[in-house]
VEXDREN-2710 file (C-alpha; in Angstrom, 1 decimal):
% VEXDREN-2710
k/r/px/py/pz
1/UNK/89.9/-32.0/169.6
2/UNK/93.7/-32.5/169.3
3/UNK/95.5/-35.6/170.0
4/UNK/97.1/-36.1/173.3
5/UNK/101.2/-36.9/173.8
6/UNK/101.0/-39.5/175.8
7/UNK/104.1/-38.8/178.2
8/UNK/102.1/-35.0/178.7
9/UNK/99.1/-37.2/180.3
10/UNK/100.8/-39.4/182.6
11/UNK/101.8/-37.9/186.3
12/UNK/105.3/-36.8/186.7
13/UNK/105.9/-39.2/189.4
14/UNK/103.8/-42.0/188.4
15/UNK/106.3/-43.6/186.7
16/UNK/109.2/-42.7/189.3
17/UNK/106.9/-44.4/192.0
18/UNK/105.7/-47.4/189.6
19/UNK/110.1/-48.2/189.1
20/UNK/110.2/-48.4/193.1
21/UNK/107.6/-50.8/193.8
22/UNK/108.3/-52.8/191.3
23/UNK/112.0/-53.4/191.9
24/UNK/110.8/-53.4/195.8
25/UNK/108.5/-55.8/195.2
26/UNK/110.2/-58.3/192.8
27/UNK/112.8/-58.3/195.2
28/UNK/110.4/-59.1/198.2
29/UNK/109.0/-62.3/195.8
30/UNK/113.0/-63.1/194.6
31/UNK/114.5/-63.5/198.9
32/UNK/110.8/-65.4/199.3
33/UNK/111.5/-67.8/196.6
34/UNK/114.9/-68.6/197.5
35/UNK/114.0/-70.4/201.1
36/UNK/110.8/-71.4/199.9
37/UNK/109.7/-71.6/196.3
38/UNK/107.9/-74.9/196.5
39/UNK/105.2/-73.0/199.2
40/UNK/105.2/-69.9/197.9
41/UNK/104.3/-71.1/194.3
42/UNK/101.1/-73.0/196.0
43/UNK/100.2/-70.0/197.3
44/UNK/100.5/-67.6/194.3
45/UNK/98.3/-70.5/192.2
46/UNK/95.7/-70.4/195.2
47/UNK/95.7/-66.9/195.1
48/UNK/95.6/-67.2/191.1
49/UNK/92.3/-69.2/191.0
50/UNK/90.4/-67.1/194.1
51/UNK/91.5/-64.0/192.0
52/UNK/90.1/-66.0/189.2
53/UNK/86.8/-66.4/190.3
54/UNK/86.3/-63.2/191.8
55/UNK/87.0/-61.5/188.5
56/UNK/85.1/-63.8/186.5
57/UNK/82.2/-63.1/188.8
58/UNK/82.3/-59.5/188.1
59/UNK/82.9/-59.8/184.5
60/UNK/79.3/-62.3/184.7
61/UNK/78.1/-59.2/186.5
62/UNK/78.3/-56.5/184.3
63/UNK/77.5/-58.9/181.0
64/UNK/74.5/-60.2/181.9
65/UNK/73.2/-57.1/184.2
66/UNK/74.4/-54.2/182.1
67/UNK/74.2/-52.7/178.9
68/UNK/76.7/-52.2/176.3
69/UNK/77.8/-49.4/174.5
70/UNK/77.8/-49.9/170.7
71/UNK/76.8/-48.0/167.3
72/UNK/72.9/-48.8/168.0
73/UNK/73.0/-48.8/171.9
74/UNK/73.2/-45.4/172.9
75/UNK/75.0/-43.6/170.4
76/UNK/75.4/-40.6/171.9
77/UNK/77.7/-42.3/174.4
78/UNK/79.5/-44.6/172.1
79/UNK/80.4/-41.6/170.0
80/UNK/82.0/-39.9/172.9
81/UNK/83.6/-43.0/173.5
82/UNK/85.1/-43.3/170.1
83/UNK/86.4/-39.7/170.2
84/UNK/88.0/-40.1/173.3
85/UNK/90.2/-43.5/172.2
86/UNK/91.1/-41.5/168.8
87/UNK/92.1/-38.5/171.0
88/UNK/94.3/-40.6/173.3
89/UNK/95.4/-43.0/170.2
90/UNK/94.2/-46.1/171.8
91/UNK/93.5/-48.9/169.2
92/UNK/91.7/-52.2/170.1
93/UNK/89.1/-50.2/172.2
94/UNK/86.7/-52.6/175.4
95/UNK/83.9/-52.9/176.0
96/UNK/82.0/-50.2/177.6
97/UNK/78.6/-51.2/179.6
98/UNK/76.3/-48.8/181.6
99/UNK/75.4/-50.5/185.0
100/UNK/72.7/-49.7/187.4
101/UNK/74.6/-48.3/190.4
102/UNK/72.3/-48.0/193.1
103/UNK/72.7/-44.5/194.1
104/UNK/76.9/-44.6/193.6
105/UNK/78.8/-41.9/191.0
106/UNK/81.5/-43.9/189.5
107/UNK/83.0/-45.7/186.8
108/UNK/85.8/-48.0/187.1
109/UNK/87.8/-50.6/184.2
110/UNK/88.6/-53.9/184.8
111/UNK/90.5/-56.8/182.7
112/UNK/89.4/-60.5/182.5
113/UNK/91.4/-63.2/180.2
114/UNK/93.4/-60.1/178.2
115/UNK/89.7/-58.4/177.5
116/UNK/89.1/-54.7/178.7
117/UNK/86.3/-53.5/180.1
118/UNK/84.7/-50.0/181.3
119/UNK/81.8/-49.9/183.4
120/UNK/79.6/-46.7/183.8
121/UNK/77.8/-46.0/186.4
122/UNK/74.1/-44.8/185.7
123/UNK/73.9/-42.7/188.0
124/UNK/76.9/-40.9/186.4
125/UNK/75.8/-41.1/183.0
126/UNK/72.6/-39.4/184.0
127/UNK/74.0/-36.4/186.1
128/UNK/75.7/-35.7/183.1
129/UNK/73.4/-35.6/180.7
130/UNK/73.5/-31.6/180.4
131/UNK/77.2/-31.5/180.8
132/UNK/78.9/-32.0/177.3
133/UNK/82.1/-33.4/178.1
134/UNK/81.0/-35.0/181.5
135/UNK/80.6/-38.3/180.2
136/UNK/83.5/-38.3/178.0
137/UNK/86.1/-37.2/181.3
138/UNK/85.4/-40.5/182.8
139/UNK/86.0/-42.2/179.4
140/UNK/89.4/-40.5/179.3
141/UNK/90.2/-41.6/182.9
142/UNK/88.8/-45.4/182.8
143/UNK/90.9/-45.3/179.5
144/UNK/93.8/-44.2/181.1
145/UNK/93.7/-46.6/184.1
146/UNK/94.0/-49.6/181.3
147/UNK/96.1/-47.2/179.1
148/UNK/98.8/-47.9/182.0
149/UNK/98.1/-51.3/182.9
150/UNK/96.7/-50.2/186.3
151/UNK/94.4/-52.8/186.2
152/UNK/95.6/-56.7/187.4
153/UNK/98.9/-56.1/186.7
154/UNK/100.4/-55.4/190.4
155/UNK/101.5/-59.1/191.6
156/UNK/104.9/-58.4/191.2
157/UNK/105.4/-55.1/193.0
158/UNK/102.7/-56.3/195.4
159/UNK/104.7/-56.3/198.6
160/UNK/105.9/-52.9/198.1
161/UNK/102.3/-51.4/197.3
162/UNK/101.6/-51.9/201.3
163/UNK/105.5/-49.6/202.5
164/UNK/104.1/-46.6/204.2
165/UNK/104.1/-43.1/202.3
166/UNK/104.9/-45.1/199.4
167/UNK/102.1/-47.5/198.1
168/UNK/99.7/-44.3/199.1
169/UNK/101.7/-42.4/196.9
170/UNK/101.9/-44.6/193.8
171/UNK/98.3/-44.8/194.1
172/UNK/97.7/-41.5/194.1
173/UNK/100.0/-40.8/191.5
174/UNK/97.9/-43.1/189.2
175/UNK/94.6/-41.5/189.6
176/UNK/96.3/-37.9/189.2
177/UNK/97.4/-39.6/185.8
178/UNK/94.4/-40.7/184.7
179/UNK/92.4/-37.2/185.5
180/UNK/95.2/-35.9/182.7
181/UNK/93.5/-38.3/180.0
182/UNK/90.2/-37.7/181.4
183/UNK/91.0/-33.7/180.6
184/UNK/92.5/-34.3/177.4
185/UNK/89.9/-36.2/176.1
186/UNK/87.4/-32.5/177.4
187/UNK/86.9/-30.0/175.3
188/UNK/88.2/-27.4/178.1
189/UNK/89.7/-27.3/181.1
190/UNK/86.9/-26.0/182.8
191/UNK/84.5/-28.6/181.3
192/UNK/86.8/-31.7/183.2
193/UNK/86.8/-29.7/186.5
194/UNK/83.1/-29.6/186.2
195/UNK/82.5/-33.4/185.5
196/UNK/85.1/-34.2/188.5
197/UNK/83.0/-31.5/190.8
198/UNK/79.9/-34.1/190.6
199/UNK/81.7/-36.2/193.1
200/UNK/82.0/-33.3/195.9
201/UNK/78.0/-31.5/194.8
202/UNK/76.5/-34.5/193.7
203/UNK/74.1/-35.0/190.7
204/UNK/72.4/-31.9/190.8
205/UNK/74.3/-29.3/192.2
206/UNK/77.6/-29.9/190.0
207/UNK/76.2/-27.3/187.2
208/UNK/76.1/-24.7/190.1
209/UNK/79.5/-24.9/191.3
210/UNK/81.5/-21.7/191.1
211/UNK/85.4/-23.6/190.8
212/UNK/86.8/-20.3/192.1
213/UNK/85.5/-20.5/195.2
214/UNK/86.1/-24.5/195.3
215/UNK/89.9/-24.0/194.5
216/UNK/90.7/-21.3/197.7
217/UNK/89.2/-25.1/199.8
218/UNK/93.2/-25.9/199.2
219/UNK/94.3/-23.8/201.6
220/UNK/92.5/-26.2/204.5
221/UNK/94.8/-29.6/202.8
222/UNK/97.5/-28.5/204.4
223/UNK/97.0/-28.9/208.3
224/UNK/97.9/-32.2/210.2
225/UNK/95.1/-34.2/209.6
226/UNK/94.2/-33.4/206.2
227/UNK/97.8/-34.1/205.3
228/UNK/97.9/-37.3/207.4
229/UNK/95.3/-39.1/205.5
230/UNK/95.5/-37.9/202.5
231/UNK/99.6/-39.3/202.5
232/UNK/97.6/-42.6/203.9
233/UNK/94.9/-42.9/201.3
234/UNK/94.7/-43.2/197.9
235/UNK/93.4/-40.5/196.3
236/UNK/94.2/-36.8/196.2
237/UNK/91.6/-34.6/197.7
238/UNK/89.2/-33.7/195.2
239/UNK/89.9/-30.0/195.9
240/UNK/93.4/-30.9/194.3
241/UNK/92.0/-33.2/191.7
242/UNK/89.6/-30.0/190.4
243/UNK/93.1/-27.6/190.5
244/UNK/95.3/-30.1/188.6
245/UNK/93.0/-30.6/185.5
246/UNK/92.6/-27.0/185.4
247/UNK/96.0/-26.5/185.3
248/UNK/98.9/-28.9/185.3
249/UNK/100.9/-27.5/187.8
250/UNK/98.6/-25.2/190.5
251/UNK/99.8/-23.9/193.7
252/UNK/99.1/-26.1/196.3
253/UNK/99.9/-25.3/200.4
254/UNK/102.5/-27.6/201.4
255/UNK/101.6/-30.9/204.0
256/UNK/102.3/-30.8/207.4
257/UNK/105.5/-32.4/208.3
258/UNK/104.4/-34.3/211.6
259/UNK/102.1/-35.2/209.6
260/UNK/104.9/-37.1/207.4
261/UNK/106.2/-38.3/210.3
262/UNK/103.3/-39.8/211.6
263/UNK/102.1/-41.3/208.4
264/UNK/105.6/-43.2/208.1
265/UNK/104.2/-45.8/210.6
266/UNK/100.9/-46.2/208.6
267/UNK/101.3/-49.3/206.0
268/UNK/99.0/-48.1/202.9
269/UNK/96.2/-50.0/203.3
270/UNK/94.0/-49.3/199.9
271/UNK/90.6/-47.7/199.5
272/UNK/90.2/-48.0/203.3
273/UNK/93.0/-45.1/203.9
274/UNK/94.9/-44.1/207.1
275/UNK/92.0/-43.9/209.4
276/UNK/90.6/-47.9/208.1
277/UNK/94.5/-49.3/208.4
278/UNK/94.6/-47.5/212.0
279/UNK/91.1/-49.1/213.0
280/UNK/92.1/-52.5/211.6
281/UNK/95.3/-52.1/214.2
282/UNK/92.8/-51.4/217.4
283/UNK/90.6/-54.0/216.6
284/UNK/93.8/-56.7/216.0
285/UNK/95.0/-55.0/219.5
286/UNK/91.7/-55.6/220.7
287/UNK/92.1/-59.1/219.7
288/UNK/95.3/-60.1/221.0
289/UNK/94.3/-59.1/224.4
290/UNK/91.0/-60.4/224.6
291/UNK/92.2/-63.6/222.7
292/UNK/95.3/-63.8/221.8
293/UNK/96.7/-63.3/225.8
294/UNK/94.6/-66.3/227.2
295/UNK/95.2/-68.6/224.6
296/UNK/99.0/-67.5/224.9
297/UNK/98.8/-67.8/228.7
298/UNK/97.5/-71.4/228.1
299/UNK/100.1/-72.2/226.0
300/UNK/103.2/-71.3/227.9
301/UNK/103.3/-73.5/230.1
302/UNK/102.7/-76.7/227.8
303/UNK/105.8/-75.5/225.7
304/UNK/107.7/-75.4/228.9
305/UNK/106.7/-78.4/230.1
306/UNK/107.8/-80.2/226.6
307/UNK/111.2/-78.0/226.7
308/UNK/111.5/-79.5/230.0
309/UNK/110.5/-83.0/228.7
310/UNK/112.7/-82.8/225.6
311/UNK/116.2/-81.3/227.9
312/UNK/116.1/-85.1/228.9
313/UNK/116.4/-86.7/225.5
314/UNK/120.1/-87.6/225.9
315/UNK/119.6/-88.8/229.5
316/UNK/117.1/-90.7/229.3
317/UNK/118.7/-92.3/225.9
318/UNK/122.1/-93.0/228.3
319/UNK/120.0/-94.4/230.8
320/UNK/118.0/-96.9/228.1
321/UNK/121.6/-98.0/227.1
322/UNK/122.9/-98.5/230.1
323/UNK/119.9/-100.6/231.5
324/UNK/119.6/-102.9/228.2
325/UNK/123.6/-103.9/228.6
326/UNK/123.4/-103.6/232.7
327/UNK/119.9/-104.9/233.0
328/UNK/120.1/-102.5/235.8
329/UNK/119.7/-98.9/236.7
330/UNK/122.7/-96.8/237.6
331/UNK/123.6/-95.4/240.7
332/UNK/124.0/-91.8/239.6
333/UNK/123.7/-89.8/236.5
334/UNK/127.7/-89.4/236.9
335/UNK/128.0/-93.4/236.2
336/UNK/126.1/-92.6/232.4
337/UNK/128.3/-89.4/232.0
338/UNK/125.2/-87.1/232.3
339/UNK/125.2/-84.0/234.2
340/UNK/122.4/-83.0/236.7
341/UNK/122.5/-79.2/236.2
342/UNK/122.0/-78.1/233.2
343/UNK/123.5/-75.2/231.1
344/UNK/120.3/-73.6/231.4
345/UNK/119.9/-73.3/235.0
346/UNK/117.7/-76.5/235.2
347/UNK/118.5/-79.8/237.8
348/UNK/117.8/-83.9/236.7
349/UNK/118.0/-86.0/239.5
350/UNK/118.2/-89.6/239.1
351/UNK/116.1/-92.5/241.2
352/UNK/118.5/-94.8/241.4
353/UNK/115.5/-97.6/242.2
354/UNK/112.8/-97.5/239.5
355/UNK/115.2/-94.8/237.1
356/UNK/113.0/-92.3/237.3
357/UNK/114.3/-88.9/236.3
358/UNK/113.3/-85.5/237.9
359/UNK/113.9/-82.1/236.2
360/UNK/113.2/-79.4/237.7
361/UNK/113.2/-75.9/236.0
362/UNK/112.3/-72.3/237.5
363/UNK/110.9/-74.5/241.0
364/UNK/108.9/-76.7/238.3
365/UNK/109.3/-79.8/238.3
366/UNK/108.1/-83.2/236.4
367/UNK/108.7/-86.6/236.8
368/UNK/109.6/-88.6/233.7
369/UNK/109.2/-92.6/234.7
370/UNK/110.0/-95.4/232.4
371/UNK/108.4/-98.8/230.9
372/UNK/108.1/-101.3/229.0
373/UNK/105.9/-101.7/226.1
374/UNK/104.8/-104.5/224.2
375/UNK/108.0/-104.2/222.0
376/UNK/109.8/-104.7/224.9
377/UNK/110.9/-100.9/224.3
378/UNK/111.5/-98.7/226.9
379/UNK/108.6/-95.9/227.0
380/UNK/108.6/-93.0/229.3
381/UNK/105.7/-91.5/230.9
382/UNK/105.3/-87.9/232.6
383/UNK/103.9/-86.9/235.6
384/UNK/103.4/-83.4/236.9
385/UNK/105.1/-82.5/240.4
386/UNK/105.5/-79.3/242.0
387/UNK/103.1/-76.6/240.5
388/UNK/102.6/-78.5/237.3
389/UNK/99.3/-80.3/236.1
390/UNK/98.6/-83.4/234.3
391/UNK/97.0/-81.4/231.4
392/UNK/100.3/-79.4/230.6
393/UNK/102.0/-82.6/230.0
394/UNK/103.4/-82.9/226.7
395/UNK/101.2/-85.8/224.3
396/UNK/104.7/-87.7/223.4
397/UNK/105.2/-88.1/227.1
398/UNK/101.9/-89.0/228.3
399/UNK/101.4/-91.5/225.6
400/UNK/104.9/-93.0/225.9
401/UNK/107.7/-91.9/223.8
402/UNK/111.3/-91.4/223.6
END
């Protein structure tokens, strides 16, 4: 088996797309730091440590559940293994453990602490125990995932991963580069399509496949919804994936523009594609008017009674002068150089006998009345008047504050 160029493996636009969210997302982090690096670097270490433990769980996981790969652990796979790193000149090879995987056909890498890991899936490993190179394809694209740093190494292009069309795109781009080191480390072309034809037949029925017939399936990827979420998810249709390993560049059927369109409103989110992100925005719809509107609706009219409470802040502080040098109140708001209409359409009306002070605002109106605490401070106090209630009182007011 020849060695691989590297550069021939990796996706034509992977590394366009992986330029783009990086300098998208470093500049995303960059204008966040600049108003508020103190916060945002307590997030990132909060972030750091639950992304810490999570991983280290995993990691526990698949070392004290699994079972590695080596020279006397199933040598049949570890020879695959070691073929496919000397075909894709990888040095300083992970670990590689078989896992239980309840039913699932996968593998997947991971990195902890600057170790690499690949996990296979049993279930995997055992449907292709008749195919020759079936194995060693998902070798090749685990390999390829920590080839180019896939794996952990996205906080600083983070923010871009979630722009519409875009992160999708990247993320696609990725796993089309790894099914190129998954091929080159097959013995044929045919032999990769086969081990990536497991995922649509299943365990069984993979050896039976006739790819022909499987390839003409890409003329149906190019109506509206097939283009929609595939631009919104994350992997290529596997129709695509079995054409492209096949043959680097195959004819595919252009995507639907409105499609396009439509998915330019979609942020990417992840492995739960177009149709997930557009669930996730009924049920947050869902949730603002079930939940969001009431609480909301309760609100409002405490923020305007404190706007309507705080408008009086220079009045009131004019009248507390005026009545410590005067030891009276004044006759108007005029005497204290305060206005009773207000810029915002809102009216204060002075009681020239206990200084109480009424505003009024959109036919609302409160009544803010002073005294004197046991500092000999003047306090005011709110009361509700028309179409007001006691419990929309702002707490400063009905506790006695300036």
């Amino acid at each position: 088996m020849a060695r691989a160029d590297r550069d021939e493996l990796v996706y034509p636009r992977e590394y366009a797309l992986s330029k783009i969210t990086l300098v998208l997302g470093i500049l995303f982090w960059a204008l966040m730091l600049v108003g508020t690096f103190g916060i945002m670097l307590l997030y990132v270490l909060i972030g750091y440590v639950l992304y810490l433990f999570a991983q280290s769980a995993l990691i526990a996981h698949i070392k004290g559940n699994g079972v590695e790969v080596t020279p006397a652990q199933f040598p049949d796979l570890h020879a695959q293994f070691v073929s496919c790193c000397q075909t894709l000149q990888i040095n300083g090879s992970p670990q590689v453990y078989v896992l239980q995987g309840g039913g699932m056909m996968n593998a997947f890498a991971a990195r902890f602490l600057g170790l690499q890991y690949i996990v296979l899936l049993s279930d995997v490993v055992d449907a292709m125990a008749e195919h020759p190179d079936g194995v060693r394809f998902y070798l090749g694209h685990e390999l390829g995932h920590l080839r180019m740093r896939h794996i952990g190494k996205h906080f600083l292009r983070w923010p871009a991963l979630w722009l519409p069309l875009l992160g999708a795109a990247y993320s696609r781009a990725k796993e089309s580069t790894c099914d190129r080191h998954g091929a080159a480390c097959s013995t044929t072309p045919e032999n990769a399509a086969r081990a990536l034809a497991v995922l649509a037949a299943g365990r069984a029925r993979w050896k039976d496949i006739n790819l022909d017939s499987y390839a003409r399936q890409l003329s149906e990827t190019g109506g509206f919804w097939m283009s929609f979420h595939e631009l919104t998810g994350g992997y290529p249709w596997l129709t695509k994936r079995v054409a492209r390993v096949m043959e680097h560049k195959p004819s595919l059927p252009r995507r639907n523009r409105w499609a396009g369109v439509m998915a330019a409103i979609v942020p990417y989110g992840g492995r739960i594609g177009g149709a997930g992100v557009v669930i996730l925005y009924f049920y947050i719809v869902i949730f603002i008017l079930t939940i969001g509107l009431p609480i909301y609706r309760d609100q409002l009219p405490r923020l305007h009674a404190y706007l309507m409470f705080s408008e009086t802040a220079m009045t009131r502080s004019a009248l507390e002068d005026y009545y410590i040098n005067n030891h009276d109140v004044p006759s108007s708001l005029a005497e204290i150089g305060q206005k009773e209409h207000l810029n915002n359409g809102d009216t204060l009306a002075l009681n020239e006998h206990n200084m109480t002070i009424t505003v009024t605002s959109h036919n609302k109106s409160m009544l803010i009345t002073p005294g004197i605490n046991k500092q000999k401070h003047i306090s005011w106090y709110c009361t509700p008047g028309t179409d007001m209630q006691a419990a929309q009182m702002p707490a400063t007011c009905v506790n006695g504050g300036h």
